[in-house]
N, C-alpha and C positions, 0 to 999 in steps of 0.2 A: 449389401455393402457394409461395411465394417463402423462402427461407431467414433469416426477419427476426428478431431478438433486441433485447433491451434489458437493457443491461449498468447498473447502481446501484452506488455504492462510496461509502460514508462512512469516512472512514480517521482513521486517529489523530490530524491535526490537527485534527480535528474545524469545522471550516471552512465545511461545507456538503457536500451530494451531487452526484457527477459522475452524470451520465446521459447515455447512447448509443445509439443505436440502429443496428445493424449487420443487415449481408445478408451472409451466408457467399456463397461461391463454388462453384460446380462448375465444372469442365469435363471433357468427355471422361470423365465418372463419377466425376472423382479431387477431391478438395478442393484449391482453386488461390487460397484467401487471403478475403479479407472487405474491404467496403469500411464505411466511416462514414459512415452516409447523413444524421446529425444528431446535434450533439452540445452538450449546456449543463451552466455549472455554476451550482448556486441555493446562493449562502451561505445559512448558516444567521444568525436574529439573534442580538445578542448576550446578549441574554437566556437562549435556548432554548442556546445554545453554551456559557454558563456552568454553565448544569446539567445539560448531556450531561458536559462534562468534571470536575464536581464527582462526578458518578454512576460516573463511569470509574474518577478515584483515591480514591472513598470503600473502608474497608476492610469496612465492611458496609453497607446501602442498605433504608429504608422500602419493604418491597410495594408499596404503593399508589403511590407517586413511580417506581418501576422499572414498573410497568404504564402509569402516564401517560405516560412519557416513551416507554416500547415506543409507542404508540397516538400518539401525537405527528408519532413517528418514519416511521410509516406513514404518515398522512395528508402529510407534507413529500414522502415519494418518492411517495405517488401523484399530486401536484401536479405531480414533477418531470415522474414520464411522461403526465402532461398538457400541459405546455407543449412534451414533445417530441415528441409527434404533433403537437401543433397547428402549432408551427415549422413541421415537417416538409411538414406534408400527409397527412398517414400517419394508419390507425385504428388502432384496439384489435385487428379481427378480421382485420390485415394483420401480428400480431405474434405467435410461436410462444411466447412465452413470456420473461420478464423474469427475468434471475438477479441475484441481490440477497443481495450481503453483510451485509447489516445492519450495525449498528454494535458491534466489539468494546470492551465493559466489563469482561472476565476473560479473560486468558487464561493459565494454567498447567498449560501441558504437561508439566512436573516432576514436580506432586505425585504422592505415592504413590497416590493415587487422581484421576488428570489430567481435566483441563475446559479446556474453551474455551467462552466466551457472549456470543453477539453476540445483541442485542436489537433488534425491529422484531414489529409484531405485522403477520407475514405473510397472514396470513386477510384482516384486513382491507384490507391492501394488494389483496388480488385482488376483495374484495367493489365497493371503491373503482376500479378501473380496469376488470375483467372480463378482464381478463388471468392465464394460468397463474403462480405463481411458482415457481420453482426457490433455495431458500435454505438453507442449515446446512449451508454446505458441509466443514467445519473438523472438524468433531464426528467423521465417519467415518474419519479417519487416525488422530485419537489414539484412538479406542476401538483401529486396528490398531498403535497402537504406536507411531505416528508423533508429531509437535510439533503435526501441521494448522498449521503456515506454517514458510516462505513458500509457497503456492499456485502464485505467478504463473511458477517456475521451468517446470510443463510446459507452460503457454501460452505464455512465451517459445521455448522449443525450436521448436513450434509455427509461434509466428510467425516465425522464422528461415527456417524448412523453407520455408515458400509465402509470404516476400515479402522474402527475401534469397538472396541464395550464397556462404555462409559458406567459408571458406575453412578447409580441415582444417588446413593447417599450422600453424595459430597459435591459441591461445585468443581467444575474444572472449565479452564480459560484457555484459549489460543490466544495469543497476542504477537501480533505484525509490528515491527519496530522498522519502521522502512523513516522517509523524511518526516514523518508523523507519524506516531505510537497509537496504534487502535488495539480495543479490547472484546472478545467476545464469552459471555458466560453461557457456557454451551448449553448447561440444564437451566437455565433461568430463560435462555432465548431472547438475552440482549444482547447489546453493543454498542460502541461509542468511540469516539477518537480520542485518548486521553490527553495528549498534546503536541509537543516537540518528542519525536523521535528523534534520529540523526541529524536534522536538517541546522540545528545552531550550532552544536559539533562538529557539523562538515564544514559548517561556514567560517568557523573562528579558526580550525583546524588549515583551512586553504589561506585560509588571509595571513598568519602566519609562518606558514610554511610550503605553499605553491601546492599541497598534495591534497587532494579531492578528500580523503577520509583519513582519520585517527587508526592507521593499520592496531585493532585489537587493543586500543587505548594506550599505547606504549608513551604517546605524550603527552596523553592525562598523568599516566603514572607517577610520572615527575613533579606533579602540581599538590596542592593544598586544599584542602576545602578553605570556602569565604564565606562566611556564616551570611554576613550579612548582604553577602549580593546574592545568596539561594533565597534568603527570607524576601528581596523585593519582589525577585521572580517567582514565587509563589505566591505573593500577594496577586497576582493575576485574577479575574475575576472568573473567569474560563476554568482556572481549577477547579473550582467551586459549583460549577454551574452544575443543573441535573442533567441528564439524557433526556430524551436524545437530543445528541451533539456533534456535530462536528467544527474542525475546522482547518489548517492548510497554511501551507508557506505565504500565503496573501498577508498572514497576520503574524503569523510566528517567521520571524526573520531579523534582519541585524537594525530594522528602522526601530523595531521590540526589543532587543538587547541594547544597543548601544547607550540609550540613556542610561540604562541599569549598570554600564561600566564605568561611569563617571565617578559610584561610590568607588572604587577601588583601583589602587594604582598596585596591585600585585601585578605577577609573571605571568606568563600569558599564560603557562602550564598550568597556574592554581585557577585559572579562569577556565579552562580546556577541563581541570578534575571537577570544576562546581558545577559544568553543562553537562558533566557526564550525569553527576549525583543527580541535579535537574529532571533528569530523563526516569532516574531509575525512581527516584521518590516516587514521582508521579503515576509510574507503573506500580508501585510497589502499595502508595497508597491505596488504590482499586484494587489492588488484590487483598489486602488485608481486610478492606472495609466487607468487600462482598463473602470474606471466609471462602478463599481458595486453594484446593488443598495440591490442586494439580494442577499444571499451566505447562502449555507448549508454545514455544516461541518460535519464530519464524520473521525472517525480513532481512537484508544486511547486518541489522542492529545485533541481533543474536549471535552474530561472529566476535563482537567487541567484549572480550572475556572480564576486561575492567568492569562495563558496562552491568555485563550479569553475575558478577561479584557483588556487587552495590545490592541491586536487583536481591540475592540472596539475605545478603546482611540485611537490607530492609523489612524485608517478607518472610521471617524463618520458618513460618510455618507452612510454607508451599512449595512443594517439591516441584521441583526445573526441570524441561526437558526441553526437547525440539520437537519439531512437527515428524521429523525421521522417526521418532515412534510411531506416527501413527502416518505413515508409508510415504510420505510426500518428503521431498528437503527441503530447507526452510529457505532458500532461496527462491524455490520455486511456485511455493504454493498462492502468491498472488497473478499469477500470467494463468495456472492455472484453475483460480477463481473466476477470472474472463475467458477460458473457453468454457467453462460450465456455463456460465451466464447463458454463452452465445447458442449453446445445447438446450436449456430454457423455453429461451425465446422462440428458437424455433420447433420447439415440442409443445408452445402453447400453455408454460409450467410458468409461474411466477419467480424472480430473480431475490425479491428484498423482500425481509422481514423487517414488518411495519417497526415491532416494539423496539428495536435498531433505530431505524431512521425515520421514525414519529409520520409515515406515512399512513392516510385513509385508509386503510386494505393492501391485500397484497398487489402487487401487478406486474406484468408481462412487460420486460424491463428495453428489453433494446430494438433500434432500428438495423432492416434489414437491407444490406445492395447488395441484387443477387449479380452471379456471375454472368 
């Protein structure tokens, strides 16, 4: 049987789900990389997007509307991997199994008694497609101690290993700029969530202007920097912090901006260009500090050309690229961080690296409901 997966990711812009379907590689016995044999993205409406994101930053949430939306949630991804067999050519009984992030509504890896919760009512996903699921993946690092994110830190290693040649002498970074910006240094073998990726961008950009994202920064362009509402929000304490770190639209959101616009009665453009620079500092800081001479970017964020103009000007000593160097498109490569996962766990391979997300050991990351 053929080595097929199918990778799902709903991520914090909450935007719709990526899906992929991937065939690992052999050769000569050894794992030699994975190709994309189909790959779609299904916004979500803006209905159902309103009250995924309302259930995200509520601080408590009706059972019944948290069950709905889990069963919702399912019936969208099994749609998805319906349309990407169909696309494809491909069945259900040609597929080992779908790993499937679900959607994070909680996550506090901090508290004295830590959690993370991503909602999808998996069962029904497998009843709906007839396909295995592999999901929760997160839960098992912080029971060891760890944050459970960012994840994608040992599937990038990974993907370096069998579809690059990294070069020792210099650091090189992927970094995902999806609702949250996370960073991996591929020769040093960490990683960390740097902070607001898209997610206060998208948020000031809608409220503004009814459209989901800042198409390519075009109504940053128009705006100014504001010196002094970048300096409150970088007095954050989270910038500052060490690794490993994570953390999620729980915290980074408009309850976290909004004081911080009080100093300022500029345009909303010069507030839309200060969130952009926001984003890029703070990518741009970790790259300088750790001497990064190559970075591949990957996530929605990396479409925002203002974005990694900033990004550049900040960083000059780091050459830019995408993850399309090194074979994957940068839209894709976190759905397909979750079917690798889901190929892991059911190989008995461990999913996270600790020095990432401050876990005990490695460990065998997700839950399995077979077909």
């Amino acid at each position: 049987m053929r080595d097929i997966y199918i990778g799902l990711m709903s991520g914090t812009s909450a935007d719709g789900v990526d899906a992929v379907l991937i065939e690992f590689i052999r050769e000569d016995g050894k794992h030699s990389g994975f190709h994309i044999l189909h790959a779609l993205d299904m916004p979500y409406q803006a209905s159902f997007r309103k009250e995924l994101l309302k259930l995200a930053l509520a601080p408590s949430c009706d059972k019944a509307i948290l069950a709905t939306i889990s069963g919702q949630l399912a019936d969208l991804f099994a749609e998805a991997v319906a349309r990407l067999l169909q696309e494809s050519k491909f069945s259900a009984d040609q597929v080992i199994a779908i790993g499937s992030h679900g959607h994070t509504i909680d996550h506090a890896p901090n508290n004295p008694l830590a959690y993370t919760l991503q909602i999808t009512d998996h069962a029904r996903l497998v009843e709906k497609t007839g396909i295995s699921v592999v999901c929760d993946f997160r839960s098992r690092d912080i029971a060891a101690g760890g944050q459970g994110a960012p994840l994608v830190p040992a599937f990038h290693q990974w993907l370096f290993t069998h579809q690059a040649r990294p070069d020792t002498n210099s650091e090189q970074a992927i970094i995902n700029i999806g609702g949250i910006s996370n960073l991996t240094l591929v020769n040093a073998g960490l990683g960390f969530d740097c902070g607001p990726g898209n997610c206060l961008i998208d948020y000031w950009h809608q409220l503004n202007t009814g459209d989901n994202f800042d198409h390519a920064g075009k109504s940053a362009r128009k705006g100014q920097l504001i010196p002094e509402l970048l300096s409150a929000m970088l007095e954050d304490p989270y910038f500052s912090q060490q690794a490993p770190k994570s953390t999620g639209r729980e915290y980074f959101n408009q309850e976290w901006l909004n004081p911080k616009l009080e100093l300022s009665n500029n345009r909303w453009q010069d507030i839309a260009f200060t969130l952009t620079v926001l984003t890029a500092r703070i990518i741009a800081d970790q790259i300088n500090f750790y001497s990064c001479e190559e970075v591949f970017l990957c996530g929605g964020g990396s479409h925002n050309t203002l974005l990694i103009e900033q990004i550049e000007q900040l960083a000059p000593g780091a050459s830019l690229k995408t993850t399309a160097d090194l074979g994957v498109a940068p839209d894709w490569v976190e759905a397909a961080a979750f079917a690798w996962l889901a190929r892991q766990t059911l190989n008995n391979l461990p999913g996270n690296l600790p020095s990432a997300t401050g876990a005990k050991g490695e460990r065998i990351l997700g839950a399995i409901y077979p077909a």
